[in-house]
C-alpha positions as CSV (number, residue, x, y, z in Angstrom):
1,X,-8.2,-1.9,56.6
2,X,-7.6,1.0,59.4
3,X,-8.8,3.4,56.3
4,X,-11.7,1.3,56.0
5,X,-12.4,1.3,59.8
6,X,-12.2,5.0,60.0
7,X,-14.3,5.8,57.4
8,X,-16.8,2.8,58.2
9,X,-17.1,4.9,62.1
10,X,-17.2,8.0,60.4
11,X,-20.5,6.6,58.3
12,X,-22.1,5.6,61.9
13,X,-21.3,1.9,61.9
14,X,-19.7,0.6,65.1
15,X,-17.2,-2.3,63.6
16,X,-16.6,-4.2,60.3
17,X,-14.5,-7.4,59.3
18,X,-14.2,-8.9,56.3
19,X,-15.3,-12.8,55.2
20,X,-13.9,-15.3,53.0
21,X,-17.3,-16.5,50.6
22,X,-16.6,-20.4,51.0
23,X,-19.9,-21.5,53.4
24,X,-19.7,-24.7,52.7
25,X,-20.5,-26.1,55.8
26,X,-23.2,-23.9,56.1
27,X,-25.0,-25.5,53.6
28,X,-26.1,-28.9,55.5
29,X,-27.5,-27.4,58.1
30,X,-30.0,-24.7,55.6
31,X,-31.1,-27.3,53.5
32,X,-32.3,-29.3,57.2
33,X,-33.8,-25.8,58.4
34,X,-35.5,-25.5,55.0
35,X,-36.5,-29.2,54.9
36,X,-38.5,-29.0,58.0
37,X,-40.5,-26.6,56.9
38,X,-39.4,-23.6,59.9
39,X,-38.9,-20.8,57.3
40,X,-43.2,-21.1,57.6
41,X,-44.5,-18.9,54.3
42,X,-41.0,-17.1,54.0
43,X,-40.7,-18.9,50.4
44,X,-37.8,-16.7,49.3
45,X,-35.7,-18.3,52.1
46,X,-36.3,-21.7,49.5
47,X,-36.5,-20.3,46.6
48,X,-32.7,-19.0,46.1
49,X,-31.7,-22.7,47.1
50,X,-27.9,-22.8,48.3
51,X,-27.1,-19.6,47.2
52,X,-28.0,-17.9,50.2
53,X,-24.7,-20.4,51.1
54,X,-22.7,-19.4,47.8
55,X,-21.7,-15.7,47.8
56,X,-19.9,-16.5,44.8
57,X,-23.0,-17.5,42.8
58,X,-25.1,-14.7,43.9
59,X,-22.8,-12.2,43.0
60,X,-20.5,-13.5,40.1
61,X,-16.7,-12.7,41.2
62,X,-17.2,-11.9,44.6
63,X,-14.3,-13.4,46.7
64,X,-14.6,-11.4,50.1
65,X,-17.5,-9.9,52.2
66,X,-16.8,-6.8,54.1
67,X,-19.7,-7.0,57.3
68,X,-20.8,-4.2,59.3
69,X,-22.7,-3.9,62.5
70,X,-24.5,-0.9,63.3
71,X,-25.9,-0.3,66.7
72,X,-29.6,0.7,66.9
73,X,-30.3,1.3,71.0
74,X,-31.9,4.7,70.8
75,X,-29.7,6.9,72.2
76,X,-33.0,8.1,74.6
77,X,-33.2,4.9,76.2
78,X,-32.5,5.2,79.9
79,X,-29.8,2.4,81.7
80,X,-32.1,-0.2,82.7
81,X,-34.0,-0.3,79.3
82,X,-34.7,-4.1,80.0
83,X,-36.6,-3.7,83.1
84,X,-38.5,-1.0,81.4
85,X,-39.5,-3.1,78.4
86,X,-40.5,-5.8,80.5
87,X,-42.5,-3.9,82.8
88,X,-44.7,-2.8,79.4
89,X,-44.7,-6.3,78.2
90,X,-46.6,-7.0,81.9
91,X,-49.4,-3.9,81.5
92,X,-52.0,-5.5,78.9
93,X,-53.3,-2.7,77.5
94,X,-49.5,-1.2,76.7
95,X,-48.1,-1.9,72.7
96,X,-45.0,-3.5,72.1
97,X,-43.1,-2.4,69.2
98,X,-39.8,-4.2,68.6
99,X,-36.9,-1.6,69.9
100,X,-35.5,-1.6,66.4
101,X,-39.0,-0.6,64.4
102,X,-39.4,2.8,66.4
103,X,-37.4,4.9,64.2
104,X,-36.1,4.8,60.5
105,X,-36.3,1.4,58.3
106,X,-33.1,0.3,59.0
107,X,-32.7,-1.1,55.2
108,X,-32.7,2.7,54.2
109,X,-29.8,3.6,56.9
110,X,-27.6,1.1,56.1
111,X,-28.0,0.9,52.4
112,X,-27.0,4.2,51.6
113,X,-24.4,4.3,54.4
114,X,-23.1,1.2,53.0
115,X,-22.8,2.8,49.2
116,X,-21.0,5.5,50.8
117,X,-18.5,3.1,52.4
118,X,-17.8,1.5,48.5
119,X,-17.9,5.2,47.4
120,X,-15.1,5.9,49.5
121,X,-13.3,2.6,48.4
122,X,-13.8,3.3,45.4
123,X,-11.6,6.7,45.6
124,X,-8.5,5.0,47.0
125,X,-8.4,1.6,45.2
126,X,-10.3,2.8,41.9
127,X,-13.2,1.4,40.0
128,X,-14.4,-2.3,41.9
129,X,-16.7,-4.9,41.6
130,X,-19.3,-4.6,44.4
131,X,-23.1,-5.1,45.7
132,X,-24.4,-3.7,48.9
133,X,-26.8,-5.8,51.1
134,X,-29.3,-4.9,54.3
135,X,-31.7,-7.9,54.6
136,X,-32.6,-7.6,51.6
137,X,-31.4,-10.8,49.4
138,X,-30.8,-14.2,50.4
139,X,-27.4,-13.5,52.5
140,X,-26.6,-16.0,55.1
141,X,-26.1,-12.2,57.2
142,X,-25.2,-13.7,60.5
143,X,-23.0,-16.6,59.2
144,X,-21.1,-14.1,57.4
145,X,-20.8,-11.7,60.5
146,X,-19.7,-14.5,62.9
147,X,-16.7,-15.6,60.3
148,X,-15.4,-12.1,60.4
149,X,-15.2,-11.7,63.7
150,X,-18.3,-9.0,64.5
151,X,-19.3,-11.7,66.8
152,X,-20.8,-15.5,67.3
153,X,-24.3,-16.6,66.6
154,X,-26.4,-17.2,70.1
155,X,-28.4,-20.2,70.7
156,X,-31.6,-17.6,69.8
157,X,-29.5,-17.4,66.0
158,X,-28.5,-13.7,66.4
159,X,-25.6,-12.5,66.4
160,X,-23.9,-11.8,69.8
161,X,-20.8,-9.2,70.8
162,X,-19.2,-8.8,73.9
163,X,-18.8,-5.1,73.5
164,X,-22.5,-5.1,72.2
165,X,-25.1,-7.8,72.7
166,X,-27.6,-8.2,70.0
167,X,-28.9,-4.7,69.8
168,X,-27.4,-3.7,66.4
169,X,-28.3,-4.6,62.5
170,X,-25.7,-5.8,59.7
171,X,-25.2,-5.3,56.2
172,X,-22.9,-6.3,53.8
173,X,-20.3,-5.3,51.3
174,X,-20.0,-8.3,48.5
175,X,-16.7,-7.6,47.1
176,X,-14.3,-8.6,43.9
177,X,-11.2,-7.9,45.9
178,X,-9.2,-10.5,48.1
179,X,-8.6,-8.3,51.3
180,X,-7.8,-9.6,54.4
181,X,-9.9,-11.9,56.4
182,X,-10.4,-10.8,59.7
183,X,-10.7,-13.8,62.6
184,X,-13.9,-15.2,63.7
185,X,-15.4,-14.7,67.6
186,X,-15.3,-17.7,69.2
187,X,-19.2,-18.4,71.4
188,X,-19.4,-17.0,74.6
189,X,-22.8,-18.7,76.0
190,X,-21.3,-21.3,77.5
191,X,-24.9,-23.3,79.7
192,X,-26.7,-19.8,79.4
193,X,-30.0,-20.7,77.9
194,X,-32.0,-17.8,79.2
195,X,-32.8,-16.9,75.3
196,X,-34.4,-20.4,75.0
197,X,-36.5,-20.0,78.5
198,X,-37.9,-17.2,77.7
199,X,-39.2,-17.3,74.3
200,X,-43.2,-17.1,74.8
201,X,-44.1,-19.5,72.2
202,X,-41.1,-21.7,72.5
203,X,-40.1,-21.2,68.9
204,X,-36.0,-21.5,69.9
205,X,-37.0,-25.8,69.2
206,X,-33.0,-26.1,69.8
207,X,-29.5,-24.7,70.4
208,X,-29.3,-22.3,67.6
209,X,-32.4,-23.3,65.8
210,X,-35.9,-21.4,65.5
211,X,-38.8,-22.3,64.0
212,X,-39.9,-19.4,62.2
213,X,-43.7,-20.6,62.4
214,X,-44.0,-20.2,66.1
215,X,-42.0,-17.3,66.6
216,X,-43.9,-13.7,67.3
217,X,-41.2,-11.5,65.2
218,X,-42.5,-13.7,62.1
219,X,-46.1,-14.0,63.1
220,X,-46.7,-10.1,63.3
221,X,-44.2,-9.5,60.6
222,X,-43.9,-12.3,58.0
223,X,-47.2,-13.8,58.1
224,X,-50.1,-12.9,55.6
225,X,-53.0,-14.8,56.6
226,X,-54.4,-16.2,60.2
227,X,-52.8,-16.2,63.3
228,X,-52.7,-19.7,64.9
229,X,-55.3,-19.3,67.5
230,X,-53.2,-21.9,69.8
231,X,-50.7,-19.3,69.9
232,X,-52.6,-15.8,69.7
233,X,-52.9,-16.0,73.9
234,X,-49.0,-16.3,73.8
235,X,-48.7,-13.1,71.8
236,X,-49.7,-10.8,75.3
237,X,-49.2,-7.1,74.1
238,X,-46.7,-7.6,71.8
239,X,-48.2,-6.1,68.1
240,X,-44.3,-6.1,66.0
241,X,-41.4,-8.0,66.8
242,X,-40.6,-9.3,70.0
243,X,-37.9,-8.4,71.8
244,X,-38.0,-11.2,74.7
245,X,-34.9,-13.2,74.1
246,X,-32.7,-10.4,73.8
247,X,-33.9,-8.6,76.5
248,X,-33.3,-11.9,78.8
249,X,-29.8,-12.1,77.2
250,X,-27.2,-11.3,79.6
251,X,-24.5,-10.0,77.4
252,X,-27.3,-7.3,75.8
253,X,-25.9,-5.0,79.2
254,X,-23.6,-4.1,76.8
255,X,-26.1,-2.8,74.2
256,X,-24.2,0.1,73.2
257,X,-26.9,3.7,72.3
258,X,-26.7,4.4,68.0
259,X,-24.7,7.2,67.6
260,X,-27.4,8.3,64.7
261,X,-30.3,10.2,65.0
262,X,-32.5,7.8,62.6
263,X,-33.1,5.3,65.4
264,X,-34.6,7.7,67.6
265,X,-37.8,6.5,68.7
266,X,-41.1,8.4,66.9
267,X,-43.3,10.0,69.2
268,X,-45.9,7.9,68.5
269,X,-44.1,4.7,69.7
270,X,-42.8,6.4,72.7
271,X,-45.5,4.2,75.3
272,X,-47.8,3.2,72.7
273,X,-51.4,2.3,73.8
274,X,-53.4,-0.5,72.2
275,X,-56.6,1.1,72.3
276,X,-55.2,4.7,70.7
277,X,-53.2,2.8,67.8
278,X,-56.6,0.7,67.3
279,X,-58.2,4.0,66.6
280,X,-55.9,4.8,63.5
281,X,-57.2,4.9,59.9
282,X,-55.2,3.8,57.3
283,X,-54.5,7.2,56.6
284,X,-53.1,7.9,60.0
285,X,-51.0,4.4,59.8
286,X,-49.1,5.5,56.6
287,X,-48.2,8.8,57.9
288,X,-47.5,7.5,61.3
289,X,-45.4,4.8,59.8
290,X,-43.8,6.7,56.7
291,X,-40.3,5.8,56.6
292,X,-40.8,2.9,59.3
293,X,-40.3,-0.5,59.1
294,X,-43.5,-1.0,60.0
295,X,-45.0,0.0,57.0
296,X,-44.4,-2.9,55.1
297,X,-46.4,-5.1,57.1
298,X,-49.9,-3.0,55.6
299,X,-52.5,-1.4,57.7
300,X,-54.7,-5.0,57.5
301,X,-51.8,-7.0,59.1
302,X,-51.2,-4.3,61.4
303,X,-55.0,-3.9,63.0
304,X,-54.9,-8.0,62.7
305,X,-52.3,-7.6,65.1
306,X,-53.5,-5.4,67.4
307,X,-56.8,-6.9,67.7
308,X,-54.9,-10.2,69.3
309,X,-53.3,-8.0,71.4
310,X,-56.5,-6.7,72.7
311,X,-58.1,-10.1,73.1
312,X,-55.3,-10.9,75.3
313,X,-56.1,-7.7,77.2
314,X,-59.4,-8.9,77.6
315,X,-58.7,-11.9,79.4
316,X,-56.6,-10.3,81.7
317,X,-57.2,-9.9,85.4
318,X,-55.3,-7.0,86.1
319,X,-57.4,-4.4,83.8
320,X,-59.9,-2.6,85.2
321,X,-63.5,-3.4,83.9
322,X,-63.7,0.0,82.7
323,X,-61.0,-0.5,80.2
324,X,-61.9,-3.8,79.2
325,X,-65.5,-1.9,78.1
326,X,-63.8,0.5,76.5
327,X,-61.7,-2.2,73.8
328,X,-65.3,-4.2,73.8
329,X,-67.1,-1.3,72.2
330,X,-64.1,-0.4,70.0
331,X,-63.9,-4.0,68.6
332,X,-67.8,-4.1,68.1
333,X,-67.4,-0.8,66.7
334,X,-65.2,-2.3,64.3
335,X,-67.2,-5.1,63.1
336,X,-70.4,-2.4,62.6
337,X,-68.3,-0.5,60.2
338,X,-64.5,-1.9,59.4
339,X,-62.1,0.4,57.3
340,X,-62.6,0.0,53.5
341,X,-60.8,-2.9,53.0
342,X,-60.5,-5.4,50.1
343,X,-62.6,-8.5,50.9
344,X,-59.9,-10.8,51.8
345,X,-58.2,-8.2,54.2
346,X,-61.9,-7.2,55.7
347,X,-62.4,-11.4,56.3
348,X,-59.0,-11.2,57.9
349,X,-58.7,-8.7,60.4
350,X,-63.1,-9.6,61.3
351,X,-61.5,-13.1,63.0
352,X,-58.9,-11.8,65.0
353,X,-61.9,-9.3,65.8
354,X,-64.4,-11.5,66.6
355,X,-61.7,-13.6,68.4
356,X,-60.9,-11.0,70.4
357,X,-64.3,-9.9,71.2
358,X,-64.7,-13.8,72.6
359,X,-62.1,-13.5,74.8
């Protein structure tokens, strides 16, 4: 294990533990999340069943999981990062990106950081059975973590470390050798609920439970079709991600900066402005977004997005009418001549346009 460690900090990751693959009693408790419906369109989250729970099944012969936390604070970020973010979160016609979406895809970092953590496994033990993970397959990710001891799952569901917060991603090494286990974390909220209080659309329904369909992360990230107008005006600025409940989190003073370069925030979501990113073409989205996790999402989802995010500007009371009839004749410009979309995207992003425009 102390080769491992050393070589997993060499690689840029800030800890690692290893996991024993019996989640049994993790299984009740998915099947309920599932049953009610809270994964929202995320069908994949049902469609692997209880393997998500079974390590073992997923990947035949695996009987540890080595976890890794990397920490993604870019290093540029001043002390008092929260009170920055939340004084952008307060001026309407500000973006908000999610912290961890302003630099590299994290699935790329991690992935082939990871294979270079089994590479170097692989040159002291020999030839092993292995699969590397990075969100990317139906891995109970945070179960996993807590059980090795990277930390204990908040009452917002991420993962939580003294000597880190929640500012960090995981990954995972499924593995065919017995190592050793490391211990778990025990919790550390104790009545803290600020996580809960916070949340704009209430989506934390419960101690450790979210309901996907409510929260902002998923419904600028995960969902394809209509925003639900009751909870477009609870969206504010915020255009990917959301960043609210760990920013209220106590223990996220100890967000620790990423010691690589790839989390570095792009200049173009250094103090993004609704009205500028509005102005992008497609064109301009992919090369703005190359190699972002933001990408994914598509340039229809993306200006879906932002057009909520101007509505909401609209109906503030702290804009100045001279902004507000700056976004009105770039939304009506909009609707005169939209992007080349396909039909259904056009439809799409035209109601959270007209939407906005009514605000």
């Amino acid at each position: 294990m102390a080769n491992l460690r050393q070589w997993a900090t060499e690689l840029g990751f800030s800890q690692i533990g290893v996991a024993d693959v019996d989640l049994s009693s993790a299984e009740a408790p998915l099947l309920d999340w599932l049953a009610r419906g809270f994964h929202g369109e995320m069908h994949y989250m049902a469609s692997h069943g209880l393997k998500r729970a079974r390590p073992a099944e997923l990947v035949p012969g695996t009987v540890r999981v080595i976890t890794a936390r990397m920490d993604y604070l870019p290093a540029s970020v001043p002390d008092g990062w929260q009170t920055i973010e939340w004084d952008r979160l307060s001026r309407p016609d500000a973006a908000t990106v999610s912290m961890y979406a302003r630099g590299r895809d994290y699935h790329k970092v991690l992935r082939a950081r990871l294979q270079k953590l089994a590479d170097k496994l692989t040159e002291m033990v020999g030839p092993f059975g292995y699969r590397v993970f990075t969100d990317s397959a139906p891995v109970l990710e945070v179960e996993l973590a807590s059980r090795s001891g990277l930390g204990w799952r908040g009452k917002h569901t991420l993962l939580l470390s003294r000597e880190a917060g929640s500012s960090f991603f995981l990954g995972e090494l499924f593995v065919d050798m017995a190592l050793p286990v490391t211990a778990p974390e025990p919790a550390h909220c104790g009545s803290c609920q600020a996580c809960i209080d916070v949340c704009p659309t209430q989506a934390i329904v419960g101690e450790r439970l979210v309901d996907a369909r409510r929260c902002i992360s998923y419904l600028t990230i995960e969902q394809r079709g209509p925003i639900p107008i009751e909870l477009r005006p609870l969206m504010g600025n915020r255009i990917y991600g959301c960043d609210d409940c760990q920013l209220a989190c106590p223990w996220n003073k100890f967000a620790r900066r990423a010691v690589l370069p790839d989390f570095d925030v792009r200049p173009a979501m250094q103090d993004p402005d609704l009205l500028h990113l509005w102005q992008w073409d497609e064109a301009t989205f992919l090369r703005q977004t190359e190699g972002s996790p933001i990408r994914r999402i598509g340039f229809a989802s993306w200006q879906r997005n932002i057009a909520v995010a101007l509505g909401n500007a609209l109906r503030s009371d702290t804009l100045g009418e001279a902004r507000k009839t700056a976004m009105r004749e770039a939304l009506s410009g909009w609707l005169r001549q939209p992007p080349p979309f396909a039909e259904a995207e056009e439809a799409l992003v035209r109601e959270h346009v007209q939407w906005a425009l009514a605000q």
